[in-house]
FIMAR-38957 format. One line per field, with one value per residue (C-alpha): residue number from 1; x, y, z; residue in one letter. Coordinates in Angstrom, 1 decimal, m for minus. Layout:
N
num [NUM;...]
xx [X;...]
yy [Y;...]
zz [Z;...]
residu [A;...]
END
This chain:
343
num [1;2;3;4;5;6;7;8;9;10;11;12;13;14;15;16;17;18;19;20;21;22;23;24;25;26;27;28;29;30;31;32;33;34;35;36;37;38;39;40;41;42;43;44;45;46;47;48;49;50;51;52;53;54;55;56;57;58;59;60;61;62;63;64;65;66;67;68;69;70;71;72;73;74;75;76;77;78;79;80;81;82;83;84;85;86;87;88;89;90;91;92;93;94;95;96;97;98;99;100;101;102;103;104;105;106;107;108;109;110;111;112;113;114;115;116;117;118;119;120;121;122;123;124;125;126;127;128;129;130;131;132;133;134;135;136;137;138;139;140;141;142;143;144;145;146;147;148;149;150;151;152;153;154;155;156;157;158;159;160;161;162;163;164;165;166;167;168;169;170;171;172;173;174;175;176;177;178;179;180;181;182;183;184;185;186;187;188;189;190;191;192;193;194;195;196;197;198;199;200;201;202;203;204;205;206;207;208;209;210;211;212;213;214;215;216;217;218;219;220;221;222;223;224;225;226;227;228;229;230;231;232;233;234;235;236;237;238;239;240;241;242;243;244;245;246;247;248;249;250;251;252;253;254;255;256;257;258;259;260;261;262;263;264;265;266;267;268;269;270;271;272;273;274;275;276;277;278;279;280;281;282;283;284;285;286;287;288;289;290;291;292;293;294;295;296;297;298;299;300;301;302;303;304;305;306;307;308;309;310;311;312;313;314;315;316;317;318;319;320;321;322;323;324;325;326;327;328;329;330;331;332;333;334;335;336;337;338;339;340;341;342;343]
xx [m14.8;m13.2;m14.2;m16.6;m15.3;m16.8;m14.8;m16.9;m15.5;m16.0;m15.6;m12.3;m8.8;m7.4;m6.5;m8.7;m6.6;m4.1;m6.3;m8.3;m5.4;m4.5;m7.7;m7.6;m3.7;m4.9;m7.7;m9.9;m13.0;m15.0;m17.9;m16.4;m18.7;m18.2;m20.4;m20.5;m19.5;m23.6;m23.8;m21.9;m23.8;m26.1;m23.4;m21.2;m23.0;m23.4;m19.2;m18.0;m15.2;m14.2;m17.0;m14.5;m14.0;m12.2;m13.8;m13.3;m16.3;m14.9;m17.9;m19.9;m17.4;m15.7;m11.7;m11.1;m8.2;m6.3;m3.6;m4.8;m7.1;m3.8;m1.9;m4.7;m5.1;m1.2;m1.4;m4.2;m3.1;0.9;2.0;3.6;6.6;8.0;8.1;11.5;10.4;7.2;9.3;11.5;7.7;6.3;9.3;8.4;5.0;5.3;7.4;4.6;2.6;5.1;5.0;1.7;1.4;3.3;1.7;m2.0;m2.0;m0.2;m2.7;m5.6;m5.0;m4.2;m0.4;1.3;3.6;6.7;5.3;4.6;8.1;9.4;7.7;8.6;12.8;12.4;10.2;9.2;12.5;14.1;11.5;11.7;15.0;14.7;12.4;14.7;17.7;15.0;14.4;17.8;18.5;14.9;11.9;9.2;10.1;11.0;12.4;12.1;14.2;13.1;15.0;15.5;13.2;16.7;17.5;14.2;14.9;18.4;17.7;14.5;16.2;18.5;17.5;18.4;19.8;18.2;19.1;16.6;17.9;16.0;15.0;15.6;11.9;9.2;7.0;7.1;10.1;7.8;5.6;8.3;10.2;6.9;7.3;11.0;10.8;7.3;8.3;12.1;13.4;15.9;19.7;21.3;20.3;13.1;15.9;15.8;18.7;17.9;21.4;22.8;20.2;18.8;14.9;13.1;9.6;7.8;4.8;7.5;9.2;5.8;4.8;8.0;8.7;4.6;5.5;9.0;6.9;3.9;2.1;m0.2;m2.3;m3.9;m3.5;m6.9;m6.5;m3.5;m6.0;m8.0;m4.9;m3.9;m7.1;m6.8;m3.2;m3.9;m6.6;m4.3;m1.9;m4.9;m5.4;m1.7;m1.8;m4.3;m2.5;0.9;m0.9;m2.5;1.4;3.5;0.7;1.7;m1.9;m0.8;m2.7;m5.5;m6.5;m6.1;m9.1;m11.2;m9.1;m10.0;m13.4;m14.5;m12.1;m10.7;m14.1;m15.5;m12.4;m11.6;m15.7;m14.3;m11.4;m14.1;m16.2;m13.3;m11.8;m15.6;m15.6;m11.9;m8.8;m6.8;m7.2;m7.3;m9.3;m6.7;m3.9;m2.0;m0.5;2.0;m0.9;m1.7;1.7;0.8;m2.5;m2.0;1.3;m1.4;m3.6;m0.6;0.0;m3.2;m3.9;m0.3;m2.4;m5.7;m5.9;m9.4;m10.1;m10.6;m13.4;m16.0;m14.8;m14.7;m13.2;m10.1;m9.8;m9.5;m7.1;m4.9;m4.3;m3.9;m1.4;0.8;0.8;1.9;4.9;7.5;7.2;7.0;10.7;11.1;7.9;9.2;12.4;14.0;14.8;11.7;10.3;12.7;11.6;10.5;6.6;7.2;9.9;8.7;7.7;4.2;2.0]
yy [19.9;16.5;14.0;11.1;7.9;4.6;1.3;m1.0;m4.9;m8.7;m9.7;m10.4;m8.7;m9.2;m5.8;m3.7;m4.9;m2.5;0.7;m0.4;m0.4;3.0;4.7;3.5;4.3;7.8;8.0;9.0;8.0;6.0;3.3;0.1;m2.0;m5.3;m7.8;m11.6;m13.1;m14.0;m10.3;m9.6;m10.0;m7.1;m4.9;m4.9;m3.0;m0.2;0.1;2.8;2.5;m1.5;m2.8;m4.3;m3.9;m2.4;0.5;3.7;6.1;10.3;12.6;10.0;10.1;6.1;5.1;1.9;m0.1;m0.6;1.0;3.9;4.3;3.6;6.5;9.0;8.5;9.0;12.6;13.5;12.7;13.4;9.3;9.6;11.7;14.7;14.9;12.7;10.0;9.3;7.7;5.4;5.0;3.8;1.5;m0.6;m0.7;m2.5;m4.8;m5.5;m6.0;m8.0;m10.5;m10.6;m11.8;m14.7;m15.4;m15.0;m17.4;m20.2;m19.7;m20.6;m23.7;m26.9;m27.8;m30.8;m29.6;m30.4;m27.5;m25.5;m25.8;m25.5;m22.2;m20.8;m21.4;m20.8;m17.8;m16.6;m16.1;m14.9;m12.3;m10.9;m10.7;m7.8;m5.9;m6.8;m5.5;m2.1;m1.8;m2.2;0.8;2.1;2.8;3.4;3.2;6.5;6.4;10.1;12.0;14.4;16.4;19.5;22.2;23.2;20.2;19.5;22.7;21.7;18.4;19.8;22.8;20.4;18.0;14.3;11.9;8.6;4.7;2.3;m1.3;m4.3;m7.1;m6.9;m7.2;m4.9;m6.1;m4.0;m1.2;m0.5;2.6;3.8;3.5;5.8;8.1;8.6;9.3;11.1;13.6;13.9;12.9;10.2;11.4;7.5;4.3;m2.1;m0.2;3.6;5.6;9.3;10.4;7.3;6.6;3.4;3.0;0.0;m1.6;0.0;1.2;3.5;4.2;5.7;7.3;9.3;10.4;11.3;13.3;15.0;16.3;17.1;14.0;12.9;15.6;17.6;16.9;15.6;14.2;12.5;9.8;9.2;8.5;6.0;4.0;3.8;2.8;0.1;m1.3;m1.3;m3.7;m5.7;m6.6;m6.4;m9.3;m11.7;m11.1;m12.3;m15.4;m16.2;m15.6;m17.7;m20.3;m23.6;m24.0;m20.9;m22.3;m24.3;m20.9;m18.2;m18.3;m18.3;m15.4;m13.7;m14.2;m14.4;m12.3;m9.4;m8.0;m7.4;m5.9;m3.6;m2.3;m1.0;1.0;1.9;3.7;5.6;7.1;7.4;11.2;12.1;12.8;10.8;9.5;13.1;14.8;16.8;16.1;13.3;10.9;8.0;5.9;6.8;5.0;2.2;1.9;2.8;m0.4;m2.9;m2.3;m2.3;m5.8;m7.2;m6.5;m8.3;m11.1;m10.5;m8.3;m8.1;m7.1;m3.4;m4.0;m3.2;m0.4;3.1;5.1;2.4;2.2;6.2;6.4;3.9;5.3;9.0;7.9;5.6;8.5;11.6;13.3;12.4;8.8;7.8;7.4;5.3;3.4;3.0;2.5;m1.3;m2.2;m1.4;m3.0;m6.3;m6.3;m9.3;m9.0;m11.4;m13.2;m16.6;m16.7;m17.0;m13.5]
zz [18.9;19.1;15.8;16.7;16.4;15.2;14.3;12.8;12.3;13.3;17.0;16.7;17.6;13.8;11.6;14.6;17.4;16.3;16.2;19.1;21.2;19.6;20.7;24.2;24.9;23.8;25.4;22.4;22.7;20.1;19.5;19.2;16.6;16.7;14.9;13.8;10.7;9.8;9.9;7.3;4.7;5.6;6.5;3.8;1.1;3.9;3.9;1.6;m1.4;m0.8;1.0;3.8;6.9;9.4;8.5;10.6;10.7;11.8;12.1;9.8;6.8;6.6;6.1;5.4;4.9;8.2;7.2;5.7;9.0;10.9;9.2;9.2;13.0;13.2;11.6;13.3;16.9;16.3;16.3;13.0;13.6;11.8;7.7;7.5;10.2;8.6;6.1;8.6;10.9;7.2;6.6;10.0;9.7;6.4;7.8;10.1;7.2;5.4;8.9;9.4;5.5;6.2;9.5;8.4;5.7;8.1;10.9;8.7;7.9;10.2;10.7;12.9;15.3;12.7;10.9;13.4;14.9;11.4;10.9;14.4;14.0;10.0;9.7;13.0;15.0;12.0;11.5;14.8;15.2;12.6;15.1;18.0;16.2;15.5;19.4;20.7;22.8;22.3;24.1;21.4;16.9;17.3;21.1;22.2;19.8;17.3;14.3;15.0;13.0;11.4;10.3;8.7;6.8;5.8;4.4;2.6;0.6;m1.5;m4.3;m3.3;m5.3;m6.0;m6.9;m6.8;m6.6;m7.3;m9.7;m13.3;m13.6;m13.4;m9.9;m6.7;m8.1;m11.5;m9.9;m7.7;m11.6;m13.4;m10.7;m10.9;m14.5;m15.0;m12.3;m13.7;m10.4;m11.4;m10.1;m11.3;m11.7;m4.1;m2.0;m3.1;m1.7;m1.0;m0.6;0.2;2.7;2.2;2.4;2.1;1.8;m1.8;0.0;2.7;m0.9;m2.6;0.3;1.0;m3.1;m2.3;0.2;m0.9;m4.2;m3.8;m4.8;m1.6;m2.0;1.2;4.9;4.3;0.9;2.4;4.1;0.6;m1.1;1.3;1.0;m2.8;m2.6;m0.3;m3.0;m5.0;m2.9;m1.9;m5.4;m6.5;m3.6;m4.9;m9.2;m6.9;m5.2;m8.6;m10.4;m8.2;m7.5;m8.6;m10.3;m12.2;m15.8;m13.5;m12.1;m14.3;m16.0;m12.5;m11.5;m14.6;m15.0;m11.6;m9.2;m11.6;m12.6;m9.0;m8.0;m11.0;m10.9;m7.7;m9.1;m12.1;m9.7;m8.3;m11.5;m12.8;m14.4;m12.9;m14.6;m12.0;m8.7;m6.7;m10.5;m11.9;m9.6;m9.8;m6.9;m5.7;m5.9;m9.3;m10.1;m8.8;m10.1;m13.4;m13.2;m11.7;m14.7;m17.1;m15.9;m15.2;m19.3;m20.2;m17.8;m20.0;m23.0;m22.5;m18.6;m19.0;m21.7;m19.9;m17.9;m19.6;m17.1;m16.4;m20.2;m20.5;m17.4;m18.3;m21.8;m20.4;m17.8;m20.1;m22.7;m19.9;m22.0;m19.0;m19.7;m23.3;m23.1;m20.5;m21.6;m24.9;m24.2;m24.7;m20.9;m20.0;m23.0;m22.2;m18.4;m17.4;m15.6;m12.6;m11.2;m12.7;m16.5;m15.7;m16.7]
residu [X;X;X;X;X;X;X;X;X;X;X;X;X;X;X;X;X;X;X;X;X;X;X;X;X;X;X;X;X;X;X;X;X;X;X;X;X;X;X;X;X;X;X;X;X;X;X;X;X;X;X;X;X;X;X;X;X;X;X;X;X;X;X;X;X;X;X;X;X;X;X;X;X;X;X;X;X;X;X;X;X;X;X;X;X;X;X;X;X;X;X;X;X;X;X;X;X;X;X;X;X;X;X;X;X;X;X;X;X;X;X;X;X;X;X;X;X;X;X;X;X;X;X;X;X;X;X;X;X;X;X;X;X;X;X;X;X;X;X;X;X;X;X;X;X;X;X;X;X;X;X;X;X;X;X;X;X;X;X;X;X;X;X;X;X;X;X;X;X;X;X;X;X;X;X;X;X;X;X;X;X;X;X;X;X;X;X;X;X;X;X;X;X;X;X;X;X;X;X;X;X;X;X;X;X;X;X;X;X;X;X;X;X;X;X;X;X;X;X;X;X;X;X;X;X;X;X;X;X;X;X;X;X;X;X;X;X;X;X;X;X;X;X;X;X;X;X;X;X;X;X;X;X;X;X;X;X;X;X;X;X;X;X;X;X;X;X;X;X;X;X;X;X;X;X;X;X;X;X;X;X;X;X;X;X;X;X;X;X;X;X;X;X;X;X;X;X;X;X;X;X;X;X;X;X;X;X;X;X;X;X;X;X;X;X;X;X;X;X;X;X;X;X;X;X;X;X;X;X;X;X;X;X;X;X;X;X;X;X;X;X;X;X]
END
């Protein structure tokens, strides 16, 4: 029997638009619950693991996080592409993201037309010329070609070879970095080349090591996975606003006190009685998780007091036998945090 479908967010296009659109090109059938912003309130502490919305309810059981929703509706209904294009499919849909980052925080506030212009020839056209360039020659992402079962086979039997450029700092490359090393995966040394093909955008990065070792768990674990990772960038999001604000010392504290405690009781309840993320078996997003909290206590020594289970898990992950080299070791050590001096 076909899953029931419920999407439950504000009466507005926004992150929904995108799986609404989805749905109906598909014809899959599924409730469309939309509601107003003074509704909120009594809504939210019915939403499951983040209390945010969209929030996709299959058979009664809720995904949230758009992009986790948008990925688990892509394996279930064959959008995503075969094993090796789910990492090229990831790549442009983070570059979405990455746009509609830029774009959301500019059509919030009020702007002459100077600045508008400004941000249309600066930004805007710039942007999409990447995506025209992607297109070229295409009808769809993935136009209509497929690898060939072979192929797939061929390029899965031998070990790859990795370089990860970027920064000499820590920031996005660090997880993709405790991966590499915990799992012993490291051929030389964020772009990571597999062979000398290039792949870019971390979260496209993480998901495709995930995938090409065993660390994304299930089919079905797959979609829980992706929900905590994209937490994790939520609140790896608001540490990066708070970092390269220019009210940096005028806002920590508030940020600290006020923010980080909501948003790590969140994680707490997660890791609550479990090893790591999936219990016993550990993940992608367990690297980047267990980087976030390395670096939000560098921001405050004192954030994970009064949470037991991030405490536990942080100090069982930074002490897995793979990586007390590289965690000891001095360019790790010398690494600068962010790419300012502010931490």
């Amino acid at each position: 029997m076909a899953p029931l479908y419920k999407l439950s967010y504000f009466d507005v296009r926004g992150l929904s638009e995108p799986i609404r659109l989805l749905f109906h090109d598909q014809k899959i059938e599924f409730i469309d619950h939309r509601f107003d912003r003074n509704e909120w309130p009594k809504i939210k502490p019915t939403i499951g693991m983040f209390g945010q919305v969209p929030c996709l309810y299959e058979n009664g059981n809720p995904i949230v996080q758009s992009g986790a929703i948008m990925r688990h509706l892509g394996r279930r209904f064959d959008l995503y592409g075969n094993a090796d294009e789910m990492t090229y499919v990831d790549e442009i849909y983070e570059g979405i993201c990455d746009l509609k980052r830029k774009y959301a925080p500019f059509i919030y506030t009020e702007h002459s037309e100077e600045e508008v212009e400004k941000f249309t020839k600066e930004v805007l056209l710039v942007e999409l010329q990447k995506f025209e360039n992607l297109l070229k020659g295409k009808k769809y992402i993935l136009n209509d070609k497929c690898l060939s079962n072979s192929l797939k086979v061929a390029i899965l039997a031998k070990m790859p070879l990795y370089k990860l450029v970027y920064f000499d700092i820590r920031g996005l490359a660090e997880p993709i970095r405790l991966l590499l090393h915990d799992q012993r995966l490291f051929g030389q040394v964020p772009c990571l080349y597999e062979d000398d093909q290039p792949i870019v955008q971390s979260g496209a990065i993480m998901r495709h090591l995930g995938r090409r070792f065993g660390l994304y768990g299930n089919a079905e674990e797959m979609t829980y996975v992706d929900q905590i990772y994209e937490g994790v960038v939520d609140l790896r999001l608001k540490y990066a606003r708070l970092i390269y604000s220019d009210s940096f010392h005028d806002s920590k504290g508030k940020f600290v006190n006020e923010v980080l405690p909501d948003e790590l009781a969140k994680f707490e309840k997660i890791l609550t009685r479990k090893k790591y993320i999936l219990d016993d078996e550990i993940t992608f997003a367990d690297y980047a998780l267990a980087e976030l909290l390395d670096v939000l206590l560098i921001l405050s020594s004192t954030c994970l007091e009064n949470f037991t289970a991030l405490t536990i898990y942080h100090s069982r992950f930074m002490n897995r036998p793979n990586l007390k080299r590289y965690l000891s070791s001095d360019i790790r050590k010398n690494a600068k945090i962010n790419g300012n001096d502010n931490k």
